[in-house]
N, C-alpha and C positions, 0 to 999 in steps of 0.2 A: 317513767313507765306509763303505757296508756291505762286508761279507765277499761276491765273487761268488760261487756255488753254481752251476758250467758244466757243463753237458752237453757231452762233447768229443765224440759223434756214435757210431756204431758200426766206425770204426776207419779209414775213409777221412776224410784229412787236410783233403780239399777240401767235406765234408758238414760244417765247423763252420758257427754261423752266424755272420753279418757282425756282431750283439751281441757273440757272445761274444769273438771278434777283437779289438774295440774296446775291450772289457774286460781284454783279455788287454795290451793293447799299451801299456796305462799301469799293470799288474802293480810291485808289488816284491815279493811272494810270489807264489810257484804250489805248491800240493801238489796232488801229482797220481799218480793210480793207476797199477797197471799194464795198463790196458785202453785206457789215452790213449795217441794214437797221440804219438812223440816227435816230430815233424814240427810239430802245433801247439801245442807249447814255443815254438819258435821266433819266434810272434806275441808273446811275453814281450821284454821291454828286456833285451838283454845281460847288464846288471848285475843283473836281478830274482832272487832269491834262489830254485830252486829245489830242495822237498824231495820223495824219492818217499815214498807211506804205501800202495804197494801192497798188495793181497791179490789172491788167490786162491786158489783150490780146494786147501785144503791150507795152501798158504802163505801164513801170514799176516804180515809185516813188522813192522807195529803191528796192536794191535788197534784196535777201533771207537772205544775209550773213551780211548787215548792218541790219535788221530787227533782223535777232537771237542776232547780238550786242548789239542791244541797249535793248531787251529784261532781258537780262542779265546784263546790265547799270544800268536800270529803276530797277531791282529787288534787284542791291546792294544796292539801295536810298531811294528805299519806301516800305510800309511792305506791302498791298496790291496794286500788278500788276496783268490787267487784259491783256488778249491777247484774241481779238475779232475777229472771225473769221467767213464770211460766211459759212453757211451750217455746217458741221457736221468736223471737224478739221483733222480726218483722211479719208476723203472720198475724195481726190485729191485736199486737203488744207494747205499738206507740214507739219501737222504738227507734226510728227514726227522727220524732223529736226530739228524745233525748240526744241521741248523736249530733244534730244542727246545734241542740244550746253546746254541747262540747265542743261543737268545730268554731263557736262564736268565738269562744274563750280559747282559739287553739289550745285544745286540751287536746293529747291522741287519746284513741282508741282504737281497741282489737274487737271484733264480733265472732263471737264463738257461737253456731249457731245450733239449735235443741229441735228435736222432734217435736212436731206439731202435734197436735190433736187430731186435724185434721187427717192424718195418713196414721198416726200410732194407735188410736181406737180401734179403729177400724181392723188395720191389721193384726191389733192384737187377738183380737175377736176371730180372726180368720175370715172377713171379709173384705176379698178382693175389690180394691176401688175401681180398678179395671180388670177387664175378661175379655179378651179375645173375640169370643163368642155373643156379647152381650155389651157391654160397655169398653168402647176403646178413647176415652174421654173421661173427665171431669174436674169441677168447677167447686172454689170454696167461696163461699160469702160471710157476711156477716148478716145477724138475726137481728143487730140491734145499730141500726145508722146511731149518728150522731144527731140528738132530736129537736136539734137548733140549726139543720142543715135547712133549706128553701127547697131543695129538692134531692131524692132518692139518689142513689148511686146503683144500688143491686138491679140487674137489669134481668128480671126472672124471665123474661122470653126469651133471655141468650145464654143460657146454662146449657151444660153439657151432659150427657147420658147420665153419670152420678153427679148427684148436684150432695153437697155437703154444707150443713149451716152451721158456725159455730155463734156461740150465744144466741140462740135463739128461745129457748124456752117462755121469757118473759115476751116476747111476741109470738109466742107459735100460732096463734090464733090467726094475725094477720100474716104473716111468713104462710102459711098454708092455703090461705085464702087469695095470696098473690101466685102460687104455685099451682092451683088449682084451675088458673086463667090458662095454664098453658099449657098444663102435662092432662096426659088420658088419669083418668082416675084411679086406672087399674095398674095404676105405675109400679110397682113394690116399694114401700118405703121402711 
């Protein structure tokens, strides 16, 4: 059986999908972050063994490199492993590294993929990321590079009508100030 790779949604319990459910429901592992809501644990069999490998901003529990390890630990031991991941796994959820250490190890896996934050806030909210009328584009970045890169990646003069930042808080200061270089002031945000 492959290792699943789940998008748990952006944090309402009732936004997983009915895949990942069904994956989850015949689990004997779940590692899972701390951005998964604990409510779809629950879709796990009583007995399924789970581990947290949270991070965030700051806190890191494991790192990325003990997490793909044990990923691939847990998947030479048991036949179904789950890997729970806030929001949508490839929308700045790393998990594509973890995929390459399982493809190291020919280990399979399935990607079952989860609502982002990036489109499920917003819409939840009832704001259209595009309009017709107003915005028929938009661009996600990240608020927070990697702070051992040499140089940027976000290229804020080339965003689109809704521009969307996830993690940005801990820099909104400078995220605004490079925003500010481009957009009229009188943007709506």
């Amino acid at each position: 059986m492959p290792v699943y790779l789940i998008g748990a949604g952006p944090g309402d319990p009732d936004l997983i999908t009915l895949k990942a459910v069904k994956a989850l429901n015949k689990a004997d592992v779940v590692l899972y972050d701390y951005l998964a809501n604990d409510e779809i644990l629950k879709h796990a069999p009583e007995d399924a063994k789970r581990i947290y490998v949270g991070k965030k901003a700051g806190e890191h529990y494991k790192t990325q490199d003990e997490i793909n390890q044990l990923i691939i630990e847990e998947a030479k031991e048991h036949e179904n492993v789950i890997r729970l991941k806030g929001g949508d796994p490839f929308v700045f959820g790393r998990g594509g590294e973890e995929l390459l250490a399982l493809a190291k190890e020919n280990i399979d896996f399935e990607v079952i993929p989860g609502v982002t934050s990036a489109i499920g806030a917003p819409t939840s909210m009832a704001f259209p990321i595009t309009h017709r009328a107003v915005a028929t584009s938009f661009t996600v970045v990240t608020g927070h590079e990697d702070p051992t890169k040499k140089d940027k990646q976000v290229k804020w003069d080339y965003t689109a009508d809704t521009l969307i930042i996830l993690m940005g808080i801990g820099n909104i200061k400078e995220n605004t100030e490079e925003i500010m270089k481009y957009r009229d002031p009188k943007t709506p945000a």
